[in-house]
C-alpha positions as CSV (number, residue, x, y, z in Angstrom):
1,X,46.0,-48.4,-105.1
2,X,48.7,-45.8,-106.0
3,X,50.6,-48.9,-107.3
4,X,48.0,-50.2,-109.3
5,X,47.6,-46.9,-110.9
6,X,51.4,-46.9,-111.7
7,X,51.3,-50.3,-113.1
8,X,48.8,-48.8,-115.4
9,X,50.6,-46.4,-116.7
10,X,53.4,-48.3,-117.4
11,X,50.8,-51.2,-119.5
12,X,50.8,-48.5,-122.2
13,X,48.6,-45.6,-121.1
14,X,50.6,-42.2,-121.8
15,X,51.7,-40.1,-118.8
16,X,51.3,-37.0,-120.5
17,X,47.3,-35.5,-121.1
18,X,47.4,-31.3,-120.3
19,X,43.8,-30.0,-121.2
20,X,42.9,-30.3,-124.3
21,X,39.7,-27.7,-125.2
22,X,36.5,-28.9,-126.2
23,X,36.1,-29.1,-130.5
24,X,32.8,-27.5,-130.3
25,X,32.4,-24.4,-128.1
26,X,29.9,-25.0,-125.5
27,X,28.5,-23.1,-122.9
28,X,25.0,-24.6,-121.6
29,X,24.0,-28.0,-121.7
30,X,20.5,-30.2,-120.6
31,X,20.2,-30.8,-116.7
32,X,17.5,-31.6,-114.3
33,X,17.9,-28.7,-111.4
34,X,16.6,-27.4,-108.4
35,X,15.8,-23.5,-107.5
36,X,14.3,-24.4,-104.0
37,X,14.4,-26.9,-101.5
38,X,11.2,-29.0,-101.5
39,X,8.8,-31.9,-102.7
40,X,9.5,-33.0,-106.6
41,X,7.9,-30.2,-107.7
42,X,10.7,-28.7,-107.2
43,X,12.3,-30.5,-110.1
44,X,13.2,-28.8,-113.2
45,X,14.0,-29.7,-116.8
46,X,16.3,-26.9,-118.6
47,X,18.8,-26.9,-121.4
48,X,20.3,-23.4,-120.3
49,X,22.6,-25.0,-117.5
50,X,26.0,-23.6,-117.2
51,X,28.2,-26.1,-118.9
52,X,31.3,-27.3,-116.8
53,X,34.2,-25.7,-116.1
54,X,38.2,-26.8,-115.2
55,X,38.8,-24.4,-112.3
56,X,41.7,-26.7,-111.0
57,X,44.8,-28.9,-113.1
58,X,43.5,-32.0,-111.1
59,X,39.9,-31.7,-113.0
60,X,38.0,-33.7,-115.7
61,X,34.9,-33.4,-117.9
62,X,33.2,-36.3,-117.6
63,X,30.0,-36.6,-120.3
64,X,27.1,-39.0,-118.7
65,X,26.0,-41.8,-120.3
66,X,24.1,-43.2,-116.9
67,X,23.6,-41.9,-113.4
68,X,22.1,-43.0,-110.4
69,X,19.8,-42.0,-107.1
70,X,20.6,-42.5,-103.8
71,X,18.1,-41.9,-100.6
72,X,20.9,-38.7,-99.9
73,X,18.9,-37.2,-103.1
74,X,15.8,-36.9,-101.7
75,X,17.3,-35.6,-98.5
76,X,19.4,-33.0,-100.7
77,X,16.1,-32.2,-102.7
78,X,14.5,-31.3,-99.3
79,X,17.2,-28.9,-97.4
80,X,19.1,-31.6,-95.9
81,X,22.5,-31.0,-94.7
82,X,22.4,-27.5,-96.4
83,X,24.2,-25.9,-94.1
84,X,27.1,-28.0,-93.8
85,X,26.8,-28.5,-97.2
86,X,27.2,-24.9,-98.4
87,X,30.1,-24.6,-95.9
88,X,32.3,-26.4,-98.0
89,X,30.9,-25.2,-100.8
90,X,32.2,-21.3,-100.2
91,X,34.4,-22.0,-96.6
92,X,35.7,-18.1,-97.3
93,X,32.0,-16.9,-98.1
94,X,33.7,-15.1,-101.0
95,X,30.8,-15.5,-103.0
96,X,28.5,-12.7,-101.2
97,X,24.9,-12.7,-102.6
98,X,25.1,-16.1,-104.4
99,X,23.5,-19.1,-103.2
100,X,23.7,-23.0,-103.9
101,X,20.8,-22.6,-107.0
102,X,20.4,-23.6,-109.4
103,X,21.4,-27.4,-107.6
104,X,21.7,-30.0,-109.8
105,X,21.3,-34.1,-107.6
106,X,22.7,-36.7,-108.7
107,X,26.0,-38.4,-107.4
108,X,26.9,-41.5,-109.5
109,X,28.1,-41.0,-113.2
110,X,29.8,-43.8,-115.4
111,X,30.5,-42.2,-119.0
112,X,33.6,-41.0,-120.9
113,X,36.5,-38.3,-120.0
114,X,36.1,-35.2,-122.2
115,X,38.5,-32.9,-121.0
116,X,41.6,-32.9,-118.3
117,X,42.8,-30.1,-116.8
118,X,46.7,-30.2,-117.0
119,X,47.6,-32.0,-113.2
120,X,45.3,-34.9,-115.0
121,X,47.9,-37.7,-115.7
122,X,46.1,-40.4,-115.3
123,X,43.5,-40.3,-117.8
124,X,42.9,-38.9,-121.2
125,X,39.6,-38.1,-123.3
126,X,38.2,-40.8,-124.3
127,X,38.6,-42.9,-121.0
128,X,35.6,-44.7,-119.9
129,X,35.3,-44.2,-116.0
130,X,33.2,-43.9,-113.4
131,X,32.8,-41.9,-110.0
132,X,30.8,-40.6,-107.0
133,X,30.4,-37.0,-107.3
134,X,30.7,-35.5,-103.6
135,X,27.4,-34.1,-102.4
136,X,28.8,-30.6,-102.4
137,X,29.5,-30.6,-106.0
138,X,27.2,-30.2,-109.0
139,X,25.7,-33.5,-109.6
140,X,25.6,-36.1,-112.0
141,X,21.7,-35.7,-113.5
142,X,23.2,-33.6,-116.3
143,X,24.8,-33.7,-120.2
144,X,28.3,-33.1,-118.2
145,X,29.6,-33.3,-115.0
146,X,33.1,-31.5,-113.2
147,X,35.2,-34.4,-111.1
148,X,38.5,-34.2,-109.4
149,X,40.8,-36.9,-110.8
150,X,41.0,-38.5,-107.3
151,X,37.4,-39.2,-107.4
152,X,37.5,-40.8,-111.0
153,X,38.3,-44.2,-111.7
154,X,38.6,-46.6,-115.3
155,X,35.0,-48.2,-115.5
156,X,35.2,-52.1,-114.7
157,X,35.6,-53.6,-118.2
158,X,32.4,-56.0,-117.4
159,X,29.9,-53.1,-117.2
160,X,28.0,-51.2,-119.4
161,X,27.2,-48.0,-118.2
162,X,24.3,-48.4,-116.7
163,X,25.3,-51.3,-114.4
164,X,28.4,-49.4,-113.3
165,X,26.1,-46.2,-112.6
166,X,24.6,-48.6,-109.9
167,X,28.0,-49.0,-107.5
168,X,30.2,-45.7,-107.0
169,X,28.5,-44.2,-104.5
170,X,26.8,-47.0,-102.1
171,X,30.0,-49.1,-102.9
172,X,32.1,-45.8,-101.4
173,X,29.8,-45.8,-98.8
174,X,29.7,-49.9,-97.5
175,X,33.7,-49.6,-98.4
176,X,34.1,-46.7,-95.6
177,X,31.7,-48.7,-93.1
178,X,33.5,-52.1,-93.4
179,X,36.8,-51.5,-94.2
180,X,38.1,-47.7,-93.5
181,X,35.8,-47.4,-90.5
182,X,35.0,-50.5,-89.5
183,X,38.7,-52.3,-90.0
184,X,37.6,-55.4,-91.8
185,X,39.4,-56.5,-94.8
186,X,40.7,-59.9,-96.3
187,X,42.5,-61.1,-94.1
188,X,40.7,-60.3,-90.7
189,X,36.9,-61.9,-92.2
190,X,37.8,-65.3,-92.4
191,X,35.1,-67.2,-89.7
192,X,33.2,-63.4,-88.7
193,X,29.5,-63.3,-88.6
194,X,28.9,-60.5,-90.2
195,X,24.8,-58.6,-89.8
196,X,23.8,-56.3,-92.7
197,X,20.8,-54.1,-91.0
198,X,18.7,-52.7,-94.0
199,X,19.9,-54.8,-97.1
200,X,17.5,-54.1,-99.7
201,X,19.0,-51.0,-101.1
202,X,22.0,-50.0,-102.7
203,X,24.6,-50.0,-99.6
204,X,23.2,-53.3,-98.3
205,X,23.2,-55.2,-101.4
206,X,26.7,-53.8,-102.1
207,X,27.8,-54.8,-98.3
208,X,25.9,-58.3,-97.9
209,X,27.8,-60.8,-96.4
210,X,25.9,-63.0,-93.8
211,X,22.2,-61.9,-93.2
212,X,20.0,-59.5,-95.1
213,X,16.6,-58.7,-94.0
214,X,13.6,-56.1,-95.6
215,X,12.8,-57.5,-99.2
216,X,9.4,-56.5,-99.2
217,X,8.1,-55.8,-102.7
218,X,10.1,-59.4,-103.0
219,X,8.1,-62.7,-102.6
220,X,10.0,-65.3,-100.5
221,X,11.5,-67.7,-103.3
222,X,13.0,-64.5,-104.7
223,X,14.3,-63.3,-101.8
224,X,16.3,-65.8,-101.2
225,X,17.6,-66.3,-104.3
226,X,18.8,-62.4,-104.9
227,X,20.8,-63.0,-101.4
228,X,22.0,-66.0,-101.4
229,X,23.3,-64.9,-105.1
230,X,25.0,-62.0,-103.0
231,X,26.3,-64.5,-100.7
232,X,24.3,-64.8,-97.5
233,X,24.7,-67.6,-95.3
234,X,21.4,-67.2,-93.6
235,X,18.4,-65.3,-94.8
236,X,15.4,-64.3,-92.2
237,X,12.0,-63.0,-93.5
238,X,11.2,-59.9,-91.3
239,X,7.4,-60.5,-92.2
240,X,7.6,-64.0,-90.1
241,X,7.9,-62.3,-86.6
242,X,9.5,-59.9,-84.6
243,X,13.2,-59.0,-86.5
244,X,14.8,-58.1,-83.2
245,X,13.5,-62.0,-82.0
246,X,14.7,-63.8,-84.6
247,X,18.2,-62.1,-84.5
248,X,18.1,-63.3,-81.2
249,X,18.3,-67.1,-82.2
250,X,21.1,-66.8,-84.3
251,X,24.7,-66.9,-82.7
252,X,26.0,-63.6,-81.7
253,X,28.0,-61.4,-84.1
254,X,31.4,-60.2,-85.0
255,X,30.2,-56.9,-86.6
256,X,26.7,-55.1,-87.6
257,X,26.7,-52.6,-90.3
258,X,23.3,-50.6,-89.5
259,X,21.5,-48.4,-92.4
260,X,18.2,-48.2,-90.9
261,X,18.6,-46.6,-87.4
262,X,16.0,-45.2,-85.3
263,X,15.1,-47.7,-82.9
264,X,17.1,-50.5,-84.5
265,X,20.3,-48.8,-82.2
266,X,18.5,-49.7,-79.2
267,X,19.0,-53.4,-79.5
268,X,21.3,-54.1,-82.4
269,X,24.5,-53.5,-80.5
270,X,23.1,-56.6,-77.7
271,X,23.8,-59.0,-80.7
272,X,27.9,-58.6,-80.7
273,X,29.9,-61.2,-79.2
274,X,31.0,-58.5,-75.8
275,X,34.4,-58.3,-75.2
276,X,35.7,-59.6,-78.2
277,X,36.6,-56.8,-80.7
278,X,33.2,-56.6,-82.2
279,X,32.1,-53.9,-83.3
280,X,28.9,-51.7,-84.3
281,X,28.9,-49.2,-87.4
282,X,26.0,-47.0,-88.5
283,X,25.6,-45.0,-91.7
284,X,22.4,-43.5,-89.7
285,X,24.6,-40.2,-87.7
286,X,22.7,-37.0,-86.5
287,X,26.2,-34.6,-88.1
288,X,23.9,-33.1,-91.1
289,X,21.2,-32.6,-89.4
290,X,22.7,-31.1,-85.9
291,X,24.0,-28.2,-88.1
292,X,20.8,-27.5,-90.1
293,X,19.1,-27.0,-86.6
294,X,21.7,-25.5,-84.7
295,X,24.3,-24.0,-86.6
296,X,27.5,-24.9,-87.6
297,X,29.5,-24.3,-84.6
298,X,26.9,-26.0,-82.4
299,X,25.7,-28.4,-84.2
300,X,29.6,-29.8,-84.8
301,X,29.5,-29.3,-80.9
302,X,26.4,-31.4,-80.1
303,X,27.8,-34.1,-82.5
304,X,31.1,-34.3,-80.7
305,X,29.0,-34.4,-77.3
306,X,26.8,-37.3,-79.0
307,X,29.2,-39.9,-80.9
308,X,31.7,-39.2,-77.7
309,X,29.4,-40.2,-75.3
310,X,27.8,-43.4,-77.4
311,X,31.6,-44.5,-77.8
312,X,32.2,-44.3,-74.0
313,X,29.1,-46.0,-73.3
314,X,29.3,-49.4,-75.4
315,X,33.5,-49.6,-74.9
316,X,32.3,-50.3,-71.3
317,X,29.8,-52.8,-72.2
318,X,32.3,-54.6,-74.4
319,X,31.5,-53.3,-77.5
320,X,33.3,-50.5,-79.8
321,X,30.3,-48.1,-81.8
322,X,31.4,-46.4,-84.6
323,X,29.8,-43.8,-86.8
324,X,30.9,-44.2,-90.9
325,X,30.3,-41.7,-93.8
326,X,30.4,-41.7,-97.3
327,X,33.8,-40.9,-99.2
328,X,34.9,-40.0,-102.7
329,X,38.0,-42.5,-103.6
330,X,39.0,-42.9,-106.7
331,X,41.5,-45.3,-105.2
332,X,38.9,-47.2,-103.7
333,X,37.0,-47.2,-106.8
334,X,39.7,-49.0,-108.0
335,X,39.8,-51.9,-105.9
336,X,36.2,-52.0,-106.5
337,X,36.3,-52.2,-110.2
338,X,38.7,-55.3,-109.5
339,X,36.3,-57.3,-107.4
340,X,34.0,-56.2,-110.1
341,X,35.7,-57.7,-112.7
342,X,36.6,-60.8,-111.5
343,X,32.9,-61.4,-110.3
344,X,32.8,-61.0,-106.5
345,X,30.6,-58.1,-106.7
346,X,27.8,-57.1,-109.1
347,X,25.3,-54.1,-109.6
348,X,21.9,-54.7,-108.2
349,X,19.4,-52.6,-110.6
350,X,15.8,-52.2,-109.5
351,X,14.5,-49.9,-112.4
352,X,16.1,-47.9,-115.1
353,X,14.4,-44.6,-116.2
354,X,15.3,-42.3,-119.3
355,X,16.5,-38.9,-118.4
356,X,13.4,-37.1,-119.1
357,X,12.2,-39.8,-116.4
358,X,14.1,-38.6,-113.6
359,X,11.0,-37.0,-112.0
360,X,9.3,-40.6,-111.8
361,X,12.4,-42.0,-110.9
362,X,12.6,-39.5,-107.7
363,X,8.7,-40.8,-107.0
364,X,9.9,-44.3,-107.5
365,X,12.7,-44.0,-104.8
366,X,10.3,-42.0,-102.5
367,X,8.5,-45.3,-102.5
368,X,11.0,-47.1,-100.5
369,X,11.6,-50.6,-100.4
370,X,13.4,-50.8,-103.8
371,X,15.1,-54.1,-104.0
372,X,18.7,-51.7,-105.7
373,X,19.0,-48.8,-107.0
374,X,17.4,-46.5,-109.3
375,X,19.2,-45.8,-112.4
376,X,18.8,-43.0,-115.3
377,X,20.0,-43.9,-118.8
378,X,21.1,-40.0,-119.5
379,X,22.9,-40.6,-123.0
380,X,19.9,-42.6,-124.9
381,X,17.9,-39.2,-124.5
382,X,20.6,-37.1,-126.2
């Protein structure tokens, strides 16, 4: 990826950018916050947010022309992981007497550099890119939005904005679980069978490769066309029995990607081939919420205690488990864009809402079921 980003330089981009200071002073700008941890009431509409600020020479401005939800936004909107969270926020606790509030959500943006701090070599204002903004950061559901330059990458040419708002952050996500965490790239996939649990949101539609499941708002003539589009090679209606049983007919697996958890780790790991290499990764880990309940040094502790002794316990029965997490990349984001662009991946859009939407959108997502993801056009309110 470094390459890639060298090559690009060299194809005419300039390597010199320094910051370059905004033409019109600003200092607040329209965002959807939170004050408090709670139900979407909690939601707030104000044009007094702090604008954005380059505190470090590897930082852009990035104005929003479309964001995204994920299900970690609800979560976040709730308390979840807030103790982790405002860890790394303030690791020092230098900032005595101030708390995470106001929050703004939010993790996807795809919209146009503004400003570069001067370490910013690789893009320039004017740039359109897009990111996943890590969950400790400001977020996305605002005018502007702070990203490193590691996290930021040029928008695939083949997108608007508000199909590429759609990929960052699931695509960062299923990229961790498959390939980072999971080991499976190019040239290791050729013959797997590969199970998707929980494919009809944004990480499974993103990671689909053999079988989805959990279409419900679809009827069955659309659900198998959206996944075979994706590129399934078997489809199973989980309203026609018992999943668990008819996972059970099929040939035994090479590697399961699980979003759902819950009970679904009970039985999902006796579909590998044992013995084999195959391998079991969930996105579903108890790391947030051990250290909202317990604290941080013992709910790192009990996590250490928990994924140590799942690993032990399925290595002996053949099997390796694996626990995956989402990661900002702008490297990754890269290598995205290129499948992107030459078609082997596209956005899967369930609704798009206007920003003064974003209330309904949350209520949408609360819903569940959504066949994609939720997207907010931010710049066609502006």
């Amino acid at each position: 990826a470094a390459g890639g980003r060298a090559l690009r330089w060299a194809s005419g981009r300039p390597p010199a950018r320094g910051f370059r200071a905004s033409p019109r002073a600003r200092s607040v700008m329209p965002s959807w916050v939170i004050d408090q941890y709670g139900s979407n009431e909690v939601l707030r509409f104000t044009r007094e947010m702090m604008f954005p600020i380059i505190h470090f020479p590897n930082e852009v401005i990035i104005k929003v022309h479309a964001a995204s939800l994920n299900p970690i936004d609800l979560s976040m909107r709730s308390g979840y992981g807030r103790t982790a969270l405002n860890m790394k926020r303030d690791p020092l606790k230098l900032k005595t007497g101030e708390t995470e509030f106001p929050l703004t959500l939010g993790r996807d943006v795809s919209g146009v550099v503004m400003e570069c701090g001067l370490g910013v070599s690789y893009f320039k204002p004017g740039d359109e890119v897009w990111a996943a903004i890590p969950p400790w950061k400001q977020g996305t559901l605002s005018e502007f939005v702070v990203a490193s330059g590691n996290e930021v990458s040029f928008k695939p040419k083949c997108l608007s904005h508000t199909e590429a708002a759609a990929l960052p952050y699931v695509g960062l996500t299923a990229w961790s679980a498959l390939s980072q965490v999971g080991g499976l790239n190019q040239s290791n996939c050729s013959g797997k069978r590969i199970l998707i649990l929980g494919a009809s949101g944004g990480v499974g539609t993103f990671a689909v490769q053999v079988i989805l499941s959990s279409m419900p708002r679809m009827n069955l003539q659309a659900f198998h066309t959206l996944v075979k589009k994706l590129g399934a090679d078997d489809v199973i209606d989980y309203k026609s029995g018992n999943l668990e049983d008819q996972l059970k007919t099929l040939p035994l697996f090479d590697f399961i990607l699980d979003n759902v958890g819950g009970s679904t780790e009970k039985w999902a790991l006796d579909l590998l081939k044992k013995w084999s290499g195959a391998t079991y990764v969930t996105l579903v880990t108890p790391f947030l919420i051990n250290m909202d309940k317990l604290g941080v040094a013992d709910g790192m502790l009990q996590t250490g205690v928990t994924v140590g002794s799942k690993t032990l316990k399925h290595l002996l029965k053949g099997v390796h488990y694996r626990w995956a997490f989402f990661m900002p990349s702008g490297p990754s984001l890269d290598e995205i864009a290129e499948l992107v662009d030459s078609g082997k991946i596209q956005p899967v859009i369930d609704e798009v809402f206007s920003f003064s939407e974003v209330p309904k959108a949350f209520l949408k997502l609360e819903e569940g079921h959504a066949r994609g993801k939720t997207v907010i056009d931010v710049i066609s309110s502006q």
